[in-house]
ZALUM-793256 format. One record per residue (C-alpha): x, y, z. Coordinates in steps of 0.02 Angstrom, whole numbers, plus 32768, in hexadecimal, padded with zeros to 4 digits. Example, Ala and Ser with C-alpha at 12.3 -4.5 7.8 and 13.67 -1.06 7.14 Angstrom:
// ZALUM-793256
82677F1F8186/82AC7FCB8165/
// end
This chain:
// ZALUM-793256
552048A86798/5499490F673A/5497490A669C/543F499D660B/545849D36564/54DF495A6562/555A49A365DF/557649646696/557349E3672B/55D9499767B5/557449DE686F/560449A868B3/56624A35683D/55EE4ABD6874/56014A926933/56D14AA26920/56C04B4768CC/56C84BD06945/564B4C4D692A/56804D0B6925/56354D5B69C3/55E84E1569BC/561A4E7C6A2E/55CD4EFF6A8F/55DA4FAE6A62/562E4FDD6AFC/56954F5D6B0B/574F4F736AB0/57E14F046AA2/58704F0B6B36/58DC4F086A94/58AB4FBE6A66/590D50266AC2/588750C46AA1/581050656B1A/589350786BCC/5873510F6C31/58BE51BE6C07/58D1517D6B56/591A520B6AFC/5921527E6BA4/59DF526D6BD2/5A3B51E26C1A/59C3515A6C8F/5A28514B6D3A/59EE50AC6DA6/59EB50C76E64/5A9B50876E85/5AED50F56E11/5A84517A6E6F/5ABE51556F27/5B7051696EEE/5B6352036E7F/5BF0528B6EDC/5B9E52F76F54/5BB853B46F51/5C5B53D16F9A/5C54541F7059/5C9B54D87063/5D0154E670FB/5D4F55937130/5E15559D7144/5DEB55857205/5DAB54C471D8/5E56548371E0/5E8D54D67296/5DF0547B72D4/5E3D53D6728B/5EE653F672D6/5EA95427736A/5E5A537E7377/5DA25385735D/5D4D52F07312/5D2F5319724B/5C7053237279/5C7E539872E9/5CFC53FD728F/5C7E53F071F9/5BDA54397272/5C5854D772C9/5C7D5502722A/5BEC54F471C9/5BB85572726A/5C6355EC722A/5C1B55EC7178/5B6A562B71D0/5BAD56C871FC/5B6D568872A6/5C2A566D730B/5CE8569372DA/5D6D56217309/5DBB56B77351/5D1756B973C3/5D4A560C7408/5DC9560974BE/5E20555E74E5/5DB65549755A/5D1B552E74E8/5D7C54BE746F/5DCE545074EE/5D0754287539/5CD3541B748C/5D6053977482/5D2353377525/5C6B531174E5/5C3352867480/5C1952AB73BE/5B5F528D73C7/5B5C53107461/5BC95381741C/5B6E53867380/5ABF53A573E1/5B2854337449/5B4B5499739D/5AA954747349/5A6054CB73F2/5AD4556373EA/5AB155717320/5A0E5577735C/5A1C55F973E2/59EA56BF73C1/5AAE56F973DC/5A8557B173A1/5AA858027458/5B22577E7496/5BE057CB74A1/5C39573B74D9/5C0456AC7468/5CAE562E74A8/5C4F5656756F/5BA9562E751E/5BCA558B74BA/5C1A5552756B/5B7C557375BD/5B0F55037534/5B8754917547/5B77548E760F/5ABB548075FB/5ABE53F0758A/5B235398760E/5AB753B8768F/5A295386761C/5A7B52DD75EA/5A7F52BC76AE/59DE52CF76DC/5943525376C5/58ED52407622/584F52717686/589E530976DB/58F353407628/5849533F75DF/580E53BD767B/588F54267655/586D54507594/57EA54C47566/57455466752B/570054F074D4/576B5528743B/570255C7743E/574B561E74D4/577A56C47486/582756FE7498/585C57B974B1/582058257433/58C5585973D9/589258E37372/584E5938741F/58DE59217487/5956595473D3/590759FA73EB/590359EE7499/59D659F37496/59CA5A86740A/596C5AE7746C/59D45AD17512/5A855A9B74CE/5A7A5A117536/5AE1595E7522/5A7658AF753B/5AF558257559/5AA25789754E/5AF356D675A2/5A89563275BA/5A8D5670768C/5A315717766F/5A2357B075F3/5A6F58607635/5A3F590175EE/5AB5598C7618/5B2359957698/5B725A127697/5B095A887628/5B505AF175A3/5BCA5B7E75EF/5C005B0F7677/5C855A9D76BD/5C6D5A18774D/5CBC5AA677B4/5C265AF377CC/5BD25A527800/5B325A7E7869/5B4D5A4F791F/5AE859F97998/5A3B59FC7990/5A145A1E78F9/59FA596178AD/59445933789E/5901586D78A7/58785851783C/582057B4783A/5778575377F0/57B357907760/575D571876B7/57CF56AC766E/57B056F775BD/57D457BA75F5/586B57F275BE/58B358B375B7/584558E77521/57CD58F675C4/58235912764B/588F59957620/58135A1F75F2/57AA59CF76AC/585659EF7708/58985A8E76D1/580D5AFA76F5/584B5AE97785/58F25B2C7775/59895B107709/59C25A5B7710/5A6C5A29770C/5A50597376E4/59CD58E976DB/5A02583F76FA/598457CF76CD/59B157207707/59A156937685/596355DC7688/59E5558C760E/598B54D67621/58E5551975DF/591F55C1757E/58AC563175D9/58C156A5767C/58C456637735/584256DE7760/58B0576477BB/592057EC778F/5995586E77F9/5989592477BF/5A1959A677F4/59DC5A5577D6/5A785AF377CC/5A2C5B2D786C/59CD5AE77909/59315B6178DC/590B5AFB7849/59255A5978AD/589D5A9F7935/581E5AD378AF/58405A237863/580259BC7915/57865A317921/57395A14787C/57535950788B/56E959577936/
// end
């Protein structure tokens, strides 16, 4: 005890009393709700009421539900269709044929099969049911082979030019041509405008050409080749495991003059 001025201060008192602490400016009580994030901004989600917010709902065409009755898996029937909304295939594009292999592949492959043929530069293909078989036949053959040998097969340099479009797009104005493009080789003409297979050239008037780059395409051969005479179609053979030509084409010309001034100018 301490004793002054006649009253007794008790340390024992003082030491019980809890002293008021001072807080830091930037520090504010949990208990105020104006201190939590997006305080005044709209409602505060946490991340579990995020994951399970509804998603956008899918649009599907009135084809989606054939696909399901047909017996695709949902997945699948989700990816061909997305590809129908694209613009990019009709169902009424599809044979039996295509759908039934579709049908026969695993979802993973199937789905890697339509992401390749989204993918694909379909403006001069005419038979898109013929083409999707043929990415589907080259996955297969794909999924065979070695990873090693796979890897040989697909082109290392994502530069490689393709075919100029706009060239060979005024290339077909000018000449009224048809380019029908398949994963086994792209054919321009055949027959020309103002004829019918009747008329088909005769024997030896088909041309080999070979040594030809793999990244020429008819934007540059066509104006080589017809100087030499009037071509009645250019088949130029396809690679479909690495997307680029083999390297060799067969040119038919209307008559065998064109044909001879063709070897003659490749010699």
């Amino acid at each position: 005890m301490a004793e002054g001025n006649g009253e007794a201060v008790s340390n024992e008192t003082e030491l019980l009393e809890p002293k008021e602490e001072q807080m830091d400016e930037d520090e504010v009580p949990l208990s105020d709700p104006s201190s939590l994030p997006n305080a005044g901004g709209g409602d505060v989600v946490d991340e579990a009421t995020a994951s399970s917010s509804p998603r956008e709902p899918i649009v599907h065409t009135e084809d989606f539900q054939k696909l399901i009755d047909y017996g695709l898996n949902e997945k699948v029937a989700d990816k061909l269709d997305e590809i129908y909304v694209k613009g990019k295939l009709a169902h009424a594009d599809l044979d039996e044929r295509a759908l039934d292999a579709l049908k026969e592949f695993q979802v993973d492959g199937a789905l890697a099969v339509l992401k390749q043929f989204l993918d694909s530069n379909l403006e001069h293909v005419s038979n898109k049911s013929a083409y999707l078989c043929g990415v589907m036949k080259t996955y297969r053959q794909k999924s065979k082979m070695p990873p090693t040998a796979t890897a040989a097969t697909t082109p290392t340099n994502p530069s490689v030019k393709g075919p100029d479009e706009e060239k060979i797009k005024l290339i077909l104005e000018r000449t009224g041509y048809t380019l029908d493009v398949t994963t086994g080789q792209r054919k321009y003409g055949g027959p020309p405008p103002g004829c019918d297979n009747s008329s088909q050239p005769g024997s030896g008037c088909e041309v080999f050409v070979g040594k030809i780059p793999k990244d020429l395409y008819e934007d540059e051969l066509i104006p080589l080749f017809e100087k030499c005479g009037k071509i009645w179609d250019l088949r130029l053979m396809m690679d479909p495991m690495t997307g680029q030509n083999r390297g060799y084409a067969f040119i038919t010309y209307c008559d065998r003059n064109g044909a001879m001034e063709a070897v003659k100018q490749l010699v």
